[in-house]
C-alpha positions in Angstrom: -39.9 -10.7 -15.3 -38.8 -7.4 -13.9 -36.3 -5.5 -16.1 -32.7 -5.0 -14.2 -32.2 -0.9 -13.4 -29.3 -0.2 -15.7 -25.9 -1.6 -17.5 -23.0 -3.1 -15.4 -19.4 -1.7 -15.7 -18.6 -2.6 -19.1 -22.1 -3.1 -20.5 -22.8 -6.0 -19.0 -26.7 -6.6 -17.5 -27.6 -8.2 -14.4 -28.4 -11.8 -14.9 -31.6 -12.6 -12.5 -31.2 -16.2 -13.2 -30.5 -18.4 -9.8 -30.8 -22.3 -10.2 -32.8 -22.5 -6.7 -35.6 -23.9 -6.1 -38.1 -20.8 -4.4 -39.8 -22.1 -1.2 -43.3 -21.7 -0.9 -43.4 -19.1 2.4 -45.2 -16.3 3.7 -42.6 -13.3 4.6 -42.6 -10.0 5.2 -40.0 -7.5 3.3 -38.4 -4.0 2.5 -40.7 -1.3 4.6 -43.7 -3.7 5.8 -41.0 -5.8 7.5 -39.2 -3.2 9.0 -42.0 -1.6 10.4 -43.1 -5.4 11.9 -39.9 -4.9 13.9 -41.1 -1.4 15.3 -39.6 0.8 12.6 -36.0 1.0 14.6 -34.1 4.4 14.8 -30.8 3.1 16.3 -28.9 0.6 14.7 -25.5 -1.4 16.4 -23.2 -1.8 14.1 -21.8 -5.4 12.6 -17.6 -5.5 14.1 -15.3 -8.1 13.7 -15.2 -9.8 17.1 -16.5 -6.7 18.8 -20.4 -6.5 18.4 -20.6 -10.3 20.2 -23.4 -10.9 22.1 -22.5 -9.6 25.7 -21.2 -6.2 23.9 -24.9 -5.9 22.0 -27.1 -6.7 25.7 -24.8 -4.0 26.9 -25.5 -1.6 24.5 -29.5 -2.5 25.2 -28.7 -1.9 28.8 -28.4 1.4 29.0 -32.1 1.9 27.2 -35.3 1.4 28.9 -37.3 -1.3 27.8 -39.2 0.3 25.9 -36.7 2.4 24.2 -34.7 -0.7 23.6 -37.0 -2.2 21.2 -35.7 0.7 19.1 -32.4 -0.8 18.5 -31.2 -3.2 16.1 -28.3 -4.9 16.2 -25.8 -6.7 14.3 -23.2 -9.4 15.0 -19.8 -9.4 14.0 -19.1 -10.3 10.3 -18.8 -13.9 9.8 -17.4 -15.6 7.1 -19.9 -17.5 5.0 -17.4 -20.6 3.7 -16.1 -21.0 6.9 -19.2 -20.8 8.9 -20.5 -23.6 6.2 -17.9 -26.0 6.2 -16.2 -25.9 9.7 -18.4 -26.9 13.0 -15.4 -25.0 15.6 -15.7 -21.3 13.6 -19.8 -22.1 13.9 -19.1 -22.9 17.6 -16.6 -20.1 18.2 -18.8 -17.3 16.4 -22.1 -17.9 16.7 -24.1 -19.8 19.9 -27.8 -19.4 20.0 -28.1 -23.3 21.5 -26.2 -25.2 24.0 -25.7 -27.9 21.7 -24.1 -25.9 18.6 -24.9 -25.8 15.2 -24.6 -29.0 14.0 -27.2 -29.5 11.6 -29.9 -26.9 9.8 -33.3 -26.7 11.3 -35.9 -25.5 10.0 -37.0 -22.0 10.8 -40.1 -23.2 12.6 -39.2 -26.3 14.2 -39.8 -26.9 17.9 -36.7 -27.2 18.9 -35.4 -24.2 17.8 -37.7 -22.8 21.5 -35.8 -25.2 23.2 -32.0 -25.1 24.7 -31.2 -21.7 23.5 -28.6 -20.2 25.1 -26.7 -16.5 23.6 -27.1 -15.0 20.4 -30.5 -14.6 19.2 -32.2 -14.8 22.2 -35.7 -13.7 22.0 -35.8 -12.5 25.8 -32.6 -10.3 25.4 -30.6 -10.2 21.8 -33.8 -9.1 19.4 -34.1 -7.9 17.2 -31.1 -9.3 15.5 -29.5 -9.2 11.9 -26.3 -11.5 11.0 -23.8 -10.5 8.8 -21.8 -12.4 6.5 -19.3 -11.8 3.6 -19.5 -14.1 0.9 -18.2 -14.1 -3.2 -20.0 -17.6 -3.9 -23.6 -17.6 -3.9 -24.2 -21.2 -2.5 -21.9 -20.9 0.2 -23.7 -18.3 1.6 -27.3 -19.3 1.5 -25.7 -22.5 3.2 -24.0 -20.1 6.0 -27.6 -18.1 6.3 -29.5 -21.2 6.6 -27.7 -22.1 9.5 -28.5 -18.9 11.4 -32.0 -17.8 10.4 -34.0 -19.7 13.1 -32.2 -17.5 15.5 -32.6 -14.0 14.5 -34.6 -11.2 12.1 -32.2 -10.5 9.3 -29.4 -12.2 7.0 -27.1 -9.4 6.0 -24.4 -9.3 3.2 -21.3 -7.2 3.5 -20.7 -5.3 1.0 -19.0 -2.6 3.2 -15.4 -3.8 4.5 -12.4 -2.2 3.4 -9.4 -4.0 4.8 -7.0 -5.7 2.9 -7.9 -9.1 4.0 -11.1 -8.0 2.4 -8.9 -7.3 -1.2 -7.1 -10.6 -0.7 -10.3 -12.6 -0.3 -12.5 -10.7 -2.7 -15.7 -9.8 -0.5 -16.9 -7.1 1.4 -16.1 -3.4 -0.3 -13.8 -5.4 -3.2 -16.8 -6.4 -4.8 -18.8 -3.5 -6.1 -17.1 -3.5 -9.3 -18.9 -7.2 -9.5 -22.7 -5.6 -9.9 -23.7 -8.7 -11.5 -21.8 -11.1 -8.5 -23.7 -8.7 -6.1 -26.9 -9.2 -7.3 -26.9 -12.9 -7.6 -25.8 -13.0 -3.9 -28.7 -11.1 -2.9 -31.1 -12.7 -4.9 -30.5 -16.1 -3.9 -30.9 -15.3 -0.2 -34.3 -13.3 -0.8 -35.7 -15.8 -2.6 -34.6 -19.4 -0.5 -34.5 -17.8 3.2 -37.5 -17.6 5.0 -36.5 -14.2 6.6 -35.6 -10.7 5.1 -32.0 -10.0 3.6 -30.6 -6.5 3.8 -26.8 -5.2 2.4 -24.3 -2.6 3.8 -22.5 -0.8 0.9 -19.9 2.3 1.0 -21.0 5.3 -1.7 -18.9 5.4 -4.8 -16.9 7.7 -6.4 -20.0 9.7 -7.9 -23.6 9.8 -6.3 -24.6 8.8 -9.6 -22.9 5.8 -9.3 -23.7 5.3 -5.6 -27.4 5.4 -6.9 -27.3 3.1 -9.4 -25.0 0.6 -7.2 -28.2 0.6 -4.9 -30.7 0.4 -6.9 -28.9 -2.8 -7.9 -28.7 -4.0 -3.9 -32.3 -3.0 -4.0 -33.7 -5.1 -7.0 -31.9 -8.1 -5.8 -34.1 -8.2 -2.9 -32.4 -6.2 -0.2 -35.2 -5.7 2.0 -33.0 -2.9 3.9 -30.3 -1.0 2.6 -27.4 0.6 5.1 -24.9 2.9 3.5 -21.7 4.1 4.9 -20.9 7.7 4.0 -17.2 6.8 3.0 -15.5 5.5 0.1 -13.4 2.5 0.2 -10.3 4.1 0.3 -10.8 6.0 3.6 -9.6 4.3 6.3 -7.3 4.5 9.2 -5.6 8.4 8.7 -7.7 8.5 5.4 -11.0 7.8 7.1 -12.5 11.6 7.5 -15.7 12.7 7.4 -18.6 10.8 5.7 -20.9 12.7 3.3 -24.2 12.6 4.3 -25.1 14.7 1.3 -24.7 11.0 -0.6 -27.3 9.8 1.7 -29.7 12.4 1.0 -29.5 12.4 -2.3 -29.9 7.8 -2.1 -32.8 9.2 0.3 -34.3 11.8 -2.9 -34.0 9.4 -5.4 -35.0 6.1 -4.3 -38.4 4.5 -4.2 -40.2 5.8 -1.1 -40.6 2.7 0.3 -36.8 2.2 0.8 -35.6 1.4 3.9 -32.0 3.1 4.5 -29.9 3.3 7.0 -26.8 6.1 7.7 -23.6 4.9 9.0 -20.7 7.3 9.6 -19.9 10.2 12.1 -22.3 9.2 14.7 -20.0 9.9 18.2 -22.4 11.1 20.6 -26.0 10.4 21.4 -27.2 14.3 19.8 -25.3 13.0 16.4 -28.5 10.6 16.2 -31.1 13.3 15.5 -28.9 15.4 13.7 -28.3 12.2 10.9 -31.8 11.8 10.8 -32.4 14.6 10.0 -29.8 15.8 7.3 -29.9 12.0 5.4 -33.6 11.5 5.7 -32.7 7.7 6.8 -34.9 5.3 8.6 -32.4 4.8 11.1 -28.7 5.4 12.1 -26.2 2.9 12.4 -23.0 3.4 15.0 -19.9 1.1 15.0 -16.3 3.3 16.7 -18.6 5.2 18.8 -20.4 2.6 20.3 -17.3 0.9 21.1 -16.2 4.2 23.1 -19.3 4.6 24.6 -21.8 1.6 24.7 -24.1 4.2 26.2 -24.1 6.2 23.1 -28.1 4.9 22.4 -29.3 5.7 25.8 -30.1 8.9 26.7 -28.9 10.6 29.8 -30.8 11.1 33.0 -32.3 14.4 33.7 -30.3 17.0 36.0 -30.9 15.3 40.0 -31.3 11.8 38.5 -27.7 10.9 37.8 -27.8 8.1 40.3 -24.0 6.5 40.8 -23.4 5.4 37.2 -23.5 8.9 35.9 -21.7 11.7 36.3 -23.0 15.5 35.5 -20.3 18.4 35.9 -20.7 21.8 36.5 -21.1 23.0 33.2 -24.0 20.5 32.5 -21.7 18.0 31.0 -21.7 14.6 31.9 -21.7 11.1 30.8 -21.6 7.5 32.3 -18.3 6.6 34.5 -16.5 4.1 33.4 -16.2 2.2 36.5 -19.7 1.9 36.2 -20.1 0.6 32.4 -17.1 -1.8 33.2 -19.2 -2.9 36.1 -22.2 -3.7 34.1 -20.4 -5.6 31.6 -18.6 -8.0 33.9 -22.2 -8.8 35.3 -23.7 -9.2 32.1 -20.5 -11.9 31.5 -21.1 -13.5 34.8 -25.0 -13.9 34.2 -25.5 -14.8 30.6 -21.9 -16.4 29.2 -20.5 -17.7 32.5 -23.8 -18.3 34.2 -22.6 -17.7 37.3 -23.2 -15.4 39.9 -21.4 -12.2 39.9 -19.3 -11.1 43.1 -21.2 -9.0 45.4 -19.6 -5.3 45.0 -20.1 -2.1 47.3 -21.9 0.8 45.4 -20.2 3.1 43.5 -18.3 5.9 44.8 -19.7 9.4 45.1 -18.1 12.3 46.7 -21.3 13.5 48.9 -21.0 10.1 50.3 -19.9 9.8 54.2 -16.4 8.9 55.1 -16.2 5.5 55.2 -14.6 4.0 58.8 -13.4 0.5 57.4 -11.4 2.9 54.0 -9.7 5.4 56.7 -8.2 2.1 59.1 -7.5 0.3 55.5 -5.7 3.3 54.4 -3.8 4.0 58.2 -2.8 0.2 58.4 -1.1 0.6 55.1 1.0 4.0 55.5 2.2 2.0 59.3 3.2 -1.2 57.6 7.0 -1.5 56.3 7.0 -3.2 53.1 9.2 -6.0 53.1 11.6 -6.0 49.6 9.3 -7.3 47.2 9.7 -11.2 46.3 9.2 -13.1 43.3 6.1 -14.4 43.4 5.1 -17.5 41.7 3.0 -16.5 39.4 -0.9 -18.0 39.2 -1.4 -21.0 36.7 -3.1 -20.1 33.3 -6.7 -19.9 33.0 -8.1 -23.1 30.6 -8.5 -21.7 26.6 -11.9 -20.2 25.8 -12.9 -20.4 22.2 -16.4 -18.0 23.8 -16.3 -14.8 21.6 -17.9 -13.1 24.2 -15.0 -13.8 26.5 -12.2 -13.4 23.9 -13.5 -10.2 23.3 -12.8 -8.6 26.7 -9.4 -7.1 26.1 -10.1 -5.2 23.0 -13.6 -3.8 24.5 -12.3 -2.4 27.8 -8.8 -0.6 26.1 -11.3 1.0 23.5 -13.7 1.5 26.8 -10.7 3.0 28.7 -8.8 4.8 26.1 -8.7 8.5 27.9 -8.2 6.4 31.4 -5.4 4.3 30.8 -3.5 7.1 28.3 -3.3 8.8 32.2 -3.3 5.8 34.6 -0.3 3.3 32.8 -0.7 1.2 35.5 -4.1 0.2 34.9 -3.0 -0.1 30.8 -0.5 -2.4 32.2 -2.5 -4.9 34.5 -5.2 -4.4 31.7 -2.4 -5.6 28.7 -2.0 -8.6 31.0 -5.1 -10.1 31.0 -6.5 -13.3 29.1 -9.1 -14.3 27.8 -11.6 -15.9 30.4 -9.5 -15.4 33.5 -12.0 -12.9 35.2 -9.9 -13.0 38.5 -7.8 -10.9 36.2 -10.3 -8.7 34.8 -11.8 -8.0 38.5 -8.4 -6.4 39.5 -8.3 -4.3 36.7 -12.1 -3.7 37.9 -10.7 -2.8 41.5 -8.1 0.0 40.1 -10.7 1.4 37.7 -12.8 2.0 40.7 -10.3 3.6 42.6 -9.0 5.6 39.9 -12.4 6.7 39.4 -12.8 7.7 43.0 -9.6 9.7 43.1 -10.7 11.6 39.8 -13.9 12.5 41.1 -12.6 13.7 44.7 -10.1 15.8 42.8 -12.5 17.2 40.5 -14.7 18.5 43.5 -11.5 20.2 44.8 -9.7 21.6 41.5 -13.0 21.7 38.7 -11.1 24.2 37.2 -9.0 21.8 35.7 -11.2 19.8 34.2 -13.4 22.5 32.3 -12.5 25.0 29.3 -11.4 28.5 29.9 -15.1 30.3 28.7 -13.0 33.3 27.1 -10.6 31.0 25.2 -11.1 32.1 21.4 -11.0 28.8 19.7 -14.1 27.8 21.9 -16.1 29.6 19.6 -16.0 26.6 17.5 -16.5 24.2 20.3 -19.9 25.9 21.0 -21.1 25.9 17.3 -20.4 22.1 17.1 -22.6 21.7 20.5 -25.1 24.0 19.2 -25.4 22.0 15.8 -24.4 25.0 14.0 -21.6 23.5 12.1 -20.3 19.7 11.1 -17.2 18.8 12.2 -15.2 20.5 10.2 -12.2 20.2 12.8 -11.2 17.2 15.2 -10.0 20.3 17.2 -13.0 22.0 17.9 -14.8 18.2 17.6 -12.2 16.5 20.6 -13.1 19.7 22.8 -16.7 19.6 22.0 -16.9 15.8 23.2 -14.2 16.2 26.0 -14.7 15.0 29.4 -12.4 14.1 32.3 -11.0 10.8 32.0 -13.2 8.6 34.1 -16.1 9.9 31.7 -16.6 7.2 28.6 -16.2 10.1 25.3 -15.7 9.5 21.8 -12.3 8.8 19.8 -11.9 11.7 17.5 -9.9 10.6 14.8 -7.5 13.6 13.1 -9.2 14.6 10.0 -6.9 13.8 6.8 -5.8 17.3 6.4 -4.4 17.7 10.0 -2.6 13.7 9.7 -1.0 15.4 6.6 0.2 18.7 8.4 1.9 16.4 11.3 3.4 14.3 9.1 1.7 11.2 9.9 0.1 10.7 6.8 2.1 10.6 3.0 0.5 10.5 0.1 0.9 8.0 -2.8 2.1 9.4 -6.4 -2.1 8.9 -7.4 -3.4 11.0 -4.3 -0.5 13.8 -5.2 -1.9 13.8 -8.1 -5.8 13.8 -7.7 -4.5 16.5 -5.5 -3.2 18.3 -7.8 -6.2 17.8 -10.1 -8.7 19.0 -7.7 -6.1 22.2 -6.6 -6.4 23.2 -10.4 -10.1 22.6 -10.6 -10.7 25.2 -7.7 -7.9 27.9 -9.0 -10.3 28.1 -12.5 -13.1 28.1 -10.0 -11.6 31.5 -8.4 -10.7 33.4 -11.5 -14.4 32.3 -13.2 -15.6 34.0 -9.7 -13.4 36.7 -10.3 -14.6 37.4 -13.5 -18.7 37.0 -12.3 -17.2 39.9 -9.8 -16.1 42.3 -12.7 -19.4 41.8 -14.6 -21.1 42.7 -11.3 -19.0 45.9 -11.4 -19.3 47.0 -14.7 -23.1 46.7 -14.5 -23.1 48.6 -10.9 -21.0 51.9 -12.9 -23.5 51.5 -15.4 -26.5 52.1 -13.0 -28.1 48.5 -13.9 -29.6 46.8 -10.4 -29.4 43.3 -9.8 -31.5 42.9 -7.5 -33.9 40.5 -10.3 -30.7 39.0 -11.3 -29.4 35.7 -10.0 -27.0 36.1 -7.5 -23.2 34.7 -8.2 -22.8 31.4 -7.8 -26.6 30.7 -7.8 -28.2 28.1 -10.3 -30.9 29.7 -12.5 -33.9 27.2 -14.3 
């Protein structure tokens, strides 16, 4: 029997024991399995009710078909107890068949190729991994048994910070538990006929962090993804993850290890850039995707923009929302409503000719007098959907449409209004999106000026280093310019680094952050006067003639 890697938190050792019995199964894991899948780069995140199905063939979309084989993505968290014991939250999370999950097949049975319907689908949601948080063992190799006909990977959360993570004891709140965490791997790698793989965040020390995983990893985690952020950051606290961590997880694990990198990933050039500092297999995304489902794709060369994308002056461009919002309502029609979707005229574009039927719209409506406006009954309520792709809508587009709708209330409005599954709805907000878009774009070909940075403002230096991959973001200043477009142009969310949420006040800090504050403030004041005092050594020995050019330099490590 393999030896566990190290002591738990107050000297306990990992107990390997798991009273399962092991199927006898042929499977592929850790890097032999992952390359099986075609060694992905680009990984979708796992969001609560926002990487549904619909959101994830999106996402694929926007790659070519070959390229799209380089994604893999996860479904929203699920929650193992309730997926096992309830048949709705099965029904309302997760539908790979028409006829819901009901009972567990097995992972090669013949109907599993017949009456599939949305999640899993082998002709448009593969490769797939589905995540669940868990604290019992059982419970969740009964959830993961449910769900492994239907897709590549069964994933534990070991990431989530929220509070309703603290109150039910899973996701982030268990990686005190090494021993809790290891049995909930183990019993998955050895009863499930496919791979499992873990999310963790790093800990307070990379020591720590690298223990902590090689714990995931000895369980039987055939992949390991690792968010660059402690628990603790979140909302104004989030900042910047430390892909130093990473590199180091990357330095001092087996070879073999699969990793993944999750955390500031914003823009499509972030990819490479990850790649390359963390050493990771692949990159994961979550709030940028959601800002810019594109974010996997890359753009069309200068001259092939076509009508979904739109290039500026300065080179910059990115897809127009009225486009992406386009796609995903036919993507709804097709796959979750099965229905076709309502024939649309193409997209608008400036260099188009005048269009005859617009101009005697637009003349008919300035000669009409507007009668005082009436109540109007208003339309009966759409039926309840429990689909998660439908219930999903709202959430998606105002994350979709954020830098829109912050200018165009209006459209925030109508948009606010909406319900889940009345499309009528969601095809008016369509409508004003479009025309929005339309007026932006004819008022950008007549004022672009307004739309672009002045070239000789100072603080642009900055801006250029962060799109030159000079520097990390080291200011959401310089990062919100970097990644600025006009407002029908889907763009990141920037979130204000801590720092600049404490300078505006809305940030405070508990009594424990003052003082860790404090700590840290100290730490760097002794690390100034010990620099001071390398400094006067360097001048003494400079009046006494001696060179040091042979001698380590200040600051430098020698042996």
């Amino acid at each position: 029997m393999d030896k566990p890697y190290g002591p738990l938190p107050g000297g306990d050792t990992i107990s390997r024991g798991v009273s399962v019995t092991s199927p006898v199964r042929k499977k592929l894991t850790g890097r032999a399995f992952y390359e099986s899948l075609g060694s992905p780069k680009m990984i979708l995140a796992p969001m609560v009710d926002q990487s549904e199905f619909a959101w994830r063939v999106l996402t694929r979309s926007f790659m070519d078909a070959e390229a799209s084989k380089d994604l893999l993505a996860y479904t929203p968290m699920l929650h193992a107890r309730m997926f096992t014991e309830t048949l709705k939250y099965r029904e309302h999370h997760f539908q790979p068949i028409r006829t819901g999950l009901a009972t567990i097949l097995p992972v090669h049975a013949d109907s599993v190729s017949t009456g599939l319907f949305l999640d899993g689908n082998p002709a448009v949601d593969r490769p797939l991994t589905v995540q669940f948080c868990a604290n019992k063992p059982e419970e969740l190799l009964a959830a993961a048994k449910y769900v492994q006909p239907y897709c590549d990977v069964v994933d534990l959360n070991l990431g989530c910070p929220q509070g309703i993570a603290r109150k039910g004891n899973y996701g982030a709140f268990l990686q005190e538990d090494w021993n809790l965490v290891y049995k909930l791997i183990n019993i998955l790698h050895i009863n499930l006929d496919i791979p499992v793989s873990a999310k963790i965040r790093v800990l307070e020390t990379r020591e720590k962090t690298l223990d902590y995983a090689k714990t995931v990893i000895s369980a039987g985690a055939s992949i390991l993804t690792v968010h660059g952020r402690q628990r603790d950051q979140k909302g104004h606290k989030t900042g910047l993850a430390d892909w130093s961590i990473l590199r180091y997880l990357r330095e001092n694990l087996p070879p073999d290890t699969v990793i993944f990198a999750n955390g500031n990933i914003l823009r499509h050039e972030d990819i490479a850039k990850c790649l390359e500092r963390t050493g990771a297999d692949g990159v994961m995304s979550a709030e940028g995707n959601l800002c810019d489902p594109t974010i996997f794709g890359r753009p069309p060369q200068v001259g092939m923009e076509g009508r979904e994308y739109w290039r500026g002056r300065d080179g910059k461009g990115g897809y127009r929302m009225d486009a992406i919002f386009r796609r995903y309502m036919d993507i709804l029609y097709k796959y979750v409503l099965e229905a076709p979707p309502p024939v649309r005229k193409p997209l608008f574009l400036p260099s188009d000719p005048p269009s005859t039927e617009d101009a005697m719209v637009e003349n008919h409506t300035d000669s009409i007098q507007q009668p005082p406006a009436k109540r109007q009954k208003r339309d009966p309520k759409p039926e309840k959907t429990t689909s998660p792709n439908l219930v999903s809508m709202q959430a998606h587009l105002f994350h979709l449409l954020r830098p829109l709708v912050s200018q165009q209330t209006d459209i925030r409005d109508a948009l606010a209004r909406c319900r889940a599954g009345d499309m009528p709805a969601y095809e008016n907000v369509l409508s004003l999106v479009e025309k929005a878009t339309k007026q932006g774009l004819i008022d950008y070909e007549a004022y672009p000026e307004k739309y672009e940075e002045d070239p000789n403002e100072a603080s642009n230096a900055a801006v250029k280093e962060v799109e030159d991959e000079q520097t990390d973001y080291e200011s959401s200043v310089a990062m919100v310019k970097a990644c600025k477009r006009p407002w029908w142009v889907c763009q990141p969310y920037v979130r204000p680094l801590p720092k600049e949420a404490l300078e505006k006040g809305s940030l405070t800090l508990s009594k424990k952050d003052k003082r860790k504050m404090e700590e840290a403030a100290l730490e760097l004041e002794n690390k100034v006067e010990e620099s001071r005092r390398m400094s006067n050594r360097e001048d003494l020995d400079a009046k006494d003639g001696l060179k040091r050019s042979e001698i380590a330099q200040q600051a430098m490590v020698c042996g």
